[in-house]
N, C-alpha and C positions, 0 to 999 in steps of 0.2 A: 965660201958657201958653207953654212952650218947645217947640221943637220940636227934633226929632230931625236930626241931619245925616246924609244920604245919602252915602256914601264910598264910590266905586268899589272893588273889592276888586281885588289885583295876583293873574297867575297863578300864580306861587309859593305864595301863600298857599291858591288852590283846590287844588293840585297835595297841597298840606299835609293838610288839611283831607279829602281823598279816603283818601289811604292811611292816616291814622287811624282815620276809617271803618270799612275793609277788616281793620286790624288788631284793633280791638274785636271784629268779625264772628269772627273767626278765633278768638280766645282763647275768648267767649262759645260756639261751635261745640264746642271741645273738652271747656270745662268743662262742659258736660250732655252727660249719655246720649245714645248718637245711637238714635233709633226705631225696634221692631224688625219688620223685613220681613216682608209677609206670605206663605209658602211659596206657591207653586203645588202642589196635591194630585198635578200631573202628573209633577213631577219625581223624578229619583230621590236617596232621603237618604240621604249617606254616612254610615258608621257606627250605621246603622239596621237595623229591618224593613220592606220596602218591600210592601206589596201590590197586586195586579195581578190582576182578572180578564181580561184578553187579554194578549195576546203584544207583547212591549217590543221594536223591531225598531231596531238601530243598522247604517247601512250607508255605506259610502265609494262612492261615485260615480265619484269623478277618478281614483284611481291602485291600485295593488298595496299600499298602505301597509297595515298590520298595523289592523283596526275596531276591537279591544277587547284591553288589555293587562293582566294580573292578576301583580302581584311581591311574593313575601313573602322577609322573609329566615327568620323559622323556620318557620310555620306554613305550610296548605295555599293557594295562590296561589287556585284555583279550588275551590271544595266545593260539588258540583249534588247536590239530593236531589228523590227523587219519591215519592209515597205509594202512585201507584195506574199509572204509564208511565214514561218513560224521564229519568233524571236530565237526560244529554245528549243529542242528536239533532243528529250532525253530516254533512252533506252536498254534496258538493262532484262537479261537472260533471267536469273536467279534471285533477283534480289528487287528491292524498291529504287526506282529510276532517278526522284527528286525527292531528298528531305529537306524540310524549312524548319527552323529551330528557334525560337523566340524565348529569352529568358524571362522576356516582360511585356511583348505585346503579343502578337496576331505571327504564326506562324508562314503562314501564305493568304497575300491580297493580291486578290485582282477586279481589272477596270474591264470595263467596257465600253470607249471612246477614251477620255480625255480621263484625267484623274481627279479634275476639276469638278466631273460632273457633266460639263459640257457635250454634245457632239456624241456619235458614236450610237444613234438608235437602231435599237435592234440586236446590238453586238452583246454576245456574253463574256462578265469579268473571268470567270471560272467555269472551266465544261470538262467533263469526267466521259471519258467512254471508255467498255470495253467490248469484248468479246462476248465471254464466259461469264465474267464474273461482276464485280461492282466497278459500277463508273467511277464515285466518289465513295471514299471511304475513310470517315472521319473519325479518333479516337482521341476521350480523353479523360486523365483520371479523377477529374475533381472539379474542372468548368464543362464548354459546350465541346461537342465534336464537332461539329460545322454551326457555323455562324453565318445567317442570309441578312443583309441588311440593305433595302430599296427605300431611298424619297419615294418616286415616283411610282415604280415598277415592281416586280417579282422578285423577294430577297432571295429564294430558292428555287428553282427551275428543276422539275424532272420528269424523265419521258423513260419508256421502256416501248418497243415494238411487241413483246410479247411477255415480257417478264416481270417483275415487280419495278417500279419507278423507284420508290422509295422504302426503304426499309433500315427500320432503326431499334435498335436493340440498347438496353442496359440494364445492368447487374442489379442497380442498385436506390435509382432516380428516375428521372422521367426522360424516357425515349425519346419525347419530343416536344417542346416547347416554342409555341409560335405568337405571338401577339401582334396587333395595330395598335397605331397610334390615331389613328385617322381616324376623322369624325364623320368620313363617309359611313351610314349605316351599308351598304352596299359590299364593300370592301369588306372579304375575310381574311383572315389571319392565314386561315388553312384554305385554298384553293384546291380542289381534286378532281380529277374529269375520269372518266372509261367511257370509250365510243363501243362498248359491249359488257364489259364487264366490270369489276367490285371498284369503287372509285378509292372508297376507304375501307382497310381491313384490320382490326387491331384485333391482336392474340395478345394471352397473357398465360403463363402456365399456372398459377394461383391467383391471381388478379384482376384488376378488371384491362379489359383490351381496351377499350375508346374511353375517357372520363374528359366531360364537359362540363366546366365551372362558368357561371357568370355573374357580376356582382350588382349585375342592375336587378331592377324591378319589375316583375313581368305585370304587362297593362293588358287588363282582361280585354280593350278595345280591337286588339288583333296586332299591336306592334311585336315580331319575332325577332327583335331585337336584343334582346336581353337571354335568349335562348343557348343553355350550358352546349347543348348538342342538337342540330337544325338539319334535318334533312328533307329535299325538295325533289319530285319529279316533274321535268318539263319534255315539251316537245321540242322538236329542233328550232322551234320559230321562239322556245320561251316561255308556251303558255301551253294548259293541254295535256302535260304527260299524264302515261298510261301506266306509270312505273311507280315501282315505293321508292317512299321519303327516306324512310329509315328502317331498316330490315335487321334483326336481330334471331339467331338462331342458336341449339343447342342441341346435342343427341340426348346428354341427360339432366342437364340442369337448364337454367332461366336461359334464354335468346335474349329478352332486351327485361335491364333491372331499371326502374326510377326508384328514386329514394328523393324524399322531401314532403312539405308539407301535403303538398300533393305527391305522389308518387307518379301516378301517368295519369297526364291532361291531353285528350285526343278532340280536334276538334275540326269540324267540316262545315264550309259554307257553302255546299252546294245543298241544293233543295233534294238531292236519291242520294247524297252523300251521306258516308257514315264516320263519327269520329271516333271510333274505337270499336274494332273488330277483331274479336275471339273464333279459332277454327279448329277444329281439330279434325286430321281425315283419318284418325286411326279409331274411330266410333270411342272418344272419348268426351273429355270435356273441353268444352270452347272458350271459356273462359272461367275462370275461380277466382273468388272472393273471399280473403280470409283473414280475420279478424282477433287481436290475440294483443297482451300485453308480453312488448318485446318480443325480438326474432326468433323463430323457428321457421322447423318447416313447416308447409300447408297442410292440409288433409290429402290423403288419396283422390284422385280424382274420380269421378260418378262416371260409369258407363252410359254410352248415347246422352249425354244430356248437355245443351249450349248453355248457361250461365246457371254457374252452382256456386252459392254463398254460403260461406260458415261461418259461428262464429257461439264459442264456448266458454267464454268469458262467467254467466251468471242468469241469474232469470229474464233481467233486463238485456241481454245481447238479441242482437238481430241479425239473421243471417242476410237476407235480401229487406232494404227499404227502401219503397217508391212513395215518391210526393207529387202531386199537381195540384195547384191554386184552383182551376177552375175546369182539368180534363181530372181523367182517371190516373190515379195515384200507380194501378199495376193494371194492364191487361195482356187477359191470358183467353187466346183461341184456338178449338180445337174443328175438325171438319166432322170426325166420326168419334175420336174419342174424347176424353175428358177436358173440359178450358181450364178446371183447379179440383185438385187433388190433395187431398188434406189425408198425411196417416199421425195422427193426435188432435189436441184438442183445437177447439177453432174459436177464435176473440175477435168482438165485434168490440171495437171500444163506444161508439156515439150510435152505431145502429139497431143495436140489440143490450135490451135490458129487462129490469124487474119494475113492475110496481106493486101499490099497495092501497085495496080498496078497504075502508075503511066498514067494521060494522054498521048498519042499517044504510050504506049509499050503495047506489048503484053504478059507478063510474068514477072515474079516475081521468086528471088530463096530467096529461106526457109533452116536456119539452124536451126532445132528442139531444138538439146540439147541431141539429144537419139541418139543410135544407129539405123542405117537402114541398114538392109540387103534386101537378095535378095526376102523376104517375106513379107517383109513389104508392107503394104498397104495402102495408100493415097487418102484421099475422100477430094474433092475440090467443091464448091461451092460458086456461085457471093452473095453476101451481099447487094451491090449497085447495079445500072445498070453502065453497061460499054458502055453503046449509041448503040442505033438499035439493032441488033439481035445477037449482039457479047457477049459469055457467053463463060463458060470453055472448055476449045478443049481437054486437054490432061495433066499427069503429067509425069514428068522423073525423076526419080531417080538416083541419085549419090552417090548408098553405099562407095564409097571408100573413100568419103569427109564426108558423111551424112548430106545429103544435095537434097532436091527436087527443081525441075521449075514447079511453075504453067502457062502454055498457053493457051492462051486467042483463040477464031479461028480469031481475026482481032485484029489490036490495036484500044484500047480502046480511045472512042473521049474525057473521062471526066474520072478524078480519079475516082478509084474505090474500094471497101474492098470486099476478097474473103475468107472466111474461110476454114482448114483445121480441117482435122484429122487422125492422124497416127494408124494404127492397126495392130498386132504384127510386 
């Protein structure tokens, strides 16, 4: 029987002997499948559907650092949906709750049913509410702050229970810009309702508060179509109000400004209606007329007096002028005192004139320029002397020519001038 000889092994050779070891482990490791993990139901699996009966709460502790970050380069980064409440629910103590960032489009869109368009009446894409302060609250530095765009319907929706609906402010441009496309005449751009009070109210601290452009044609026929700024009072059924159109006020300068060829065109079709009415209840003037090359101010206004015209222009200015084809051009009535009052001089242009009776005739015939009927009446008196005690005898009228004679009671020894005056 032999025996086996015991041979201390060197360390080099354990040192050997080790890392071949480790290296079989390693090759053996790779060449099989490695085993596959079992999920926790807890977690959540990417590129999956995860479900969850309670609420998955991720929260940062230690610092401002951003909780949850969603990047897509084509698709939607974040897409919340809800069957039966709210996709998102974002809330925040201190600070703004939802920023949307856009380098090149539309910061925040929203639908109202489908995105299509389709489906969904009634529903709103975007609704702002608060408390205290603004529902929506749009800023921006060089395009729009909120942008309303409807085919159908309402691009802008806003409601207040007591407060202002809408309220839009800028530095530098126009607070607010609305236009149609629609060739509905019916459809405005600007829709405003108060079931009590101001529907529209523009302030400006230098400027003007409401400016209404239009680029059509106003049709003297009655279309209000073409109208820069349109205001209407109705009843509840539509027809009937008892309210103003357009109300304009001021403590110390103008309530409502027109400017244009016309400045303000008031106009009523009812038979006791009035189309332009002047008031004053501080015993001033009701309405003023003033007349001037390029802007100033008007005149002072006249004590107790309803339509007061000026106008200083030159000899030829007119302060008040009335015209009628076939009524009285002005009437003026009074009960007890004066119907016209004249302080200077007073010009008849076609009804009061001069003539001139020539030496040895006795009468002169006069064509006014006016109509003379059987009512008219004729005051004739000498200017000159007509020689010895020969002065006006009598006049005769010729409505059917219009046309009077003044007679003299002798002929006159020396030319003479006789004045007239025609009354109704």
């Amino acid at each position: 029987m032999s025996t086996q000889e015991l041979t201390p092994s060197s360390r080099r050779a354990l040192l050997a002997a080790a890392t071949g070891g480790a290296a079989a482990l390693l090759v053996d490791s790779l060449a099989r499948p490695r085993p596959a993990r079992a999920l926790d139901p807890d977690d959540v699996l990417l590129g999956g559907v995860n479900d969850s009966e309670s609420t998955t709460t991720l929260r940062n502790m230690s610092g401002a650092a951003t909780v949850l970050m969603a990047e897509s380069v084509d698709g939607s980064a974040i897409d919340a949906r809800s069957d039966a409440s709210q996709a998102i629910c974002a809330v925040s103590n201190t600070e703004v709750a939802i920023t949307a960032v856009s380098k090149q489009r539309i910061g925040v869109v929203g639908w109202g049913g489908e995105p299509d368009g389709s489906g969904g009446s009634g529903t709103t894409g975007v609704m702002g509410q608060s408390g205290g302060g603004y529902g929506v609250a749009g800023i921006a530095k060089t395009g729009e702050g909120v942008h309303g765009s409807s085919e159908a319907g309402l691009g802008v929706y806003a409601r207040s229970d007591s407060g202002i609906a809408v309220c839009a402010v800028c530095l530098g441009g126009t607070a607010i810009d609305a236009w149609t496309e629609s060739e509905d005449p019916t459809i405005a751009a600007v829709d405003a309702r108060h079931e009590q009070g101001e529907a529209v109210r523009g302030w400006s601290g230098a400027a003007t508060g409401v400016h209404g452009i239009t680029e059509g044609s106003f049709d003297w026929a009655g279309n209000r179509d073409v109208v820069g700024v349109f205001g209407i009072s109705r009843s509840v059924d539509g027809f009937g109000g008892n309210g103003i159109g357009v109300e304009g006020r001021s403590e110390t300068a103008i309530g409502v400004l027109g400017e244009g060829q016309q400045g303000v065109h008031g106009r009523s079709d009812s038979t006791s209606g009035v189309g332009v009415t002047g008031q004053s209840t501080a015993n001033s003037t009701g309405l003023l007329g003033h007349s001037r090359l390029g802007r100033g101010m008007p005149p002072p206004a006249a004590a107790k007096t309803g339509v007061y015209g000026y106008a200083d222009q030159d000899a030829g200015a007119r302060g008040v002028y009335g015209r009628s084809t076939a009524g009285a051009g002005g009437y003026f009535s009074a009960t007890t005192g004066y119907a016209l009052r004249s302080s200077g001089r007073v010009r008849f242009e076609k009804s009061a004139g001069l003539a001139t009776i020539a030496a040895t005739s006795n009468k002169v015939t006069v064509s006014p320029g006016i109509d003379l009927t059987a009512g008219s009446k004729v005051l004739a008196t000498l200017q000159t002397s007509a020689g010895g005690t020969t002065t006006v005898h009598r006049v005769v009228r010729d409505t059917a020519n219009d046309m009077f004679t003044i007679y003299l009671t002798a002929p006159a020894t020396q030319s003479c001038t006789v004045a007239w005056f025609v009354i109704s």
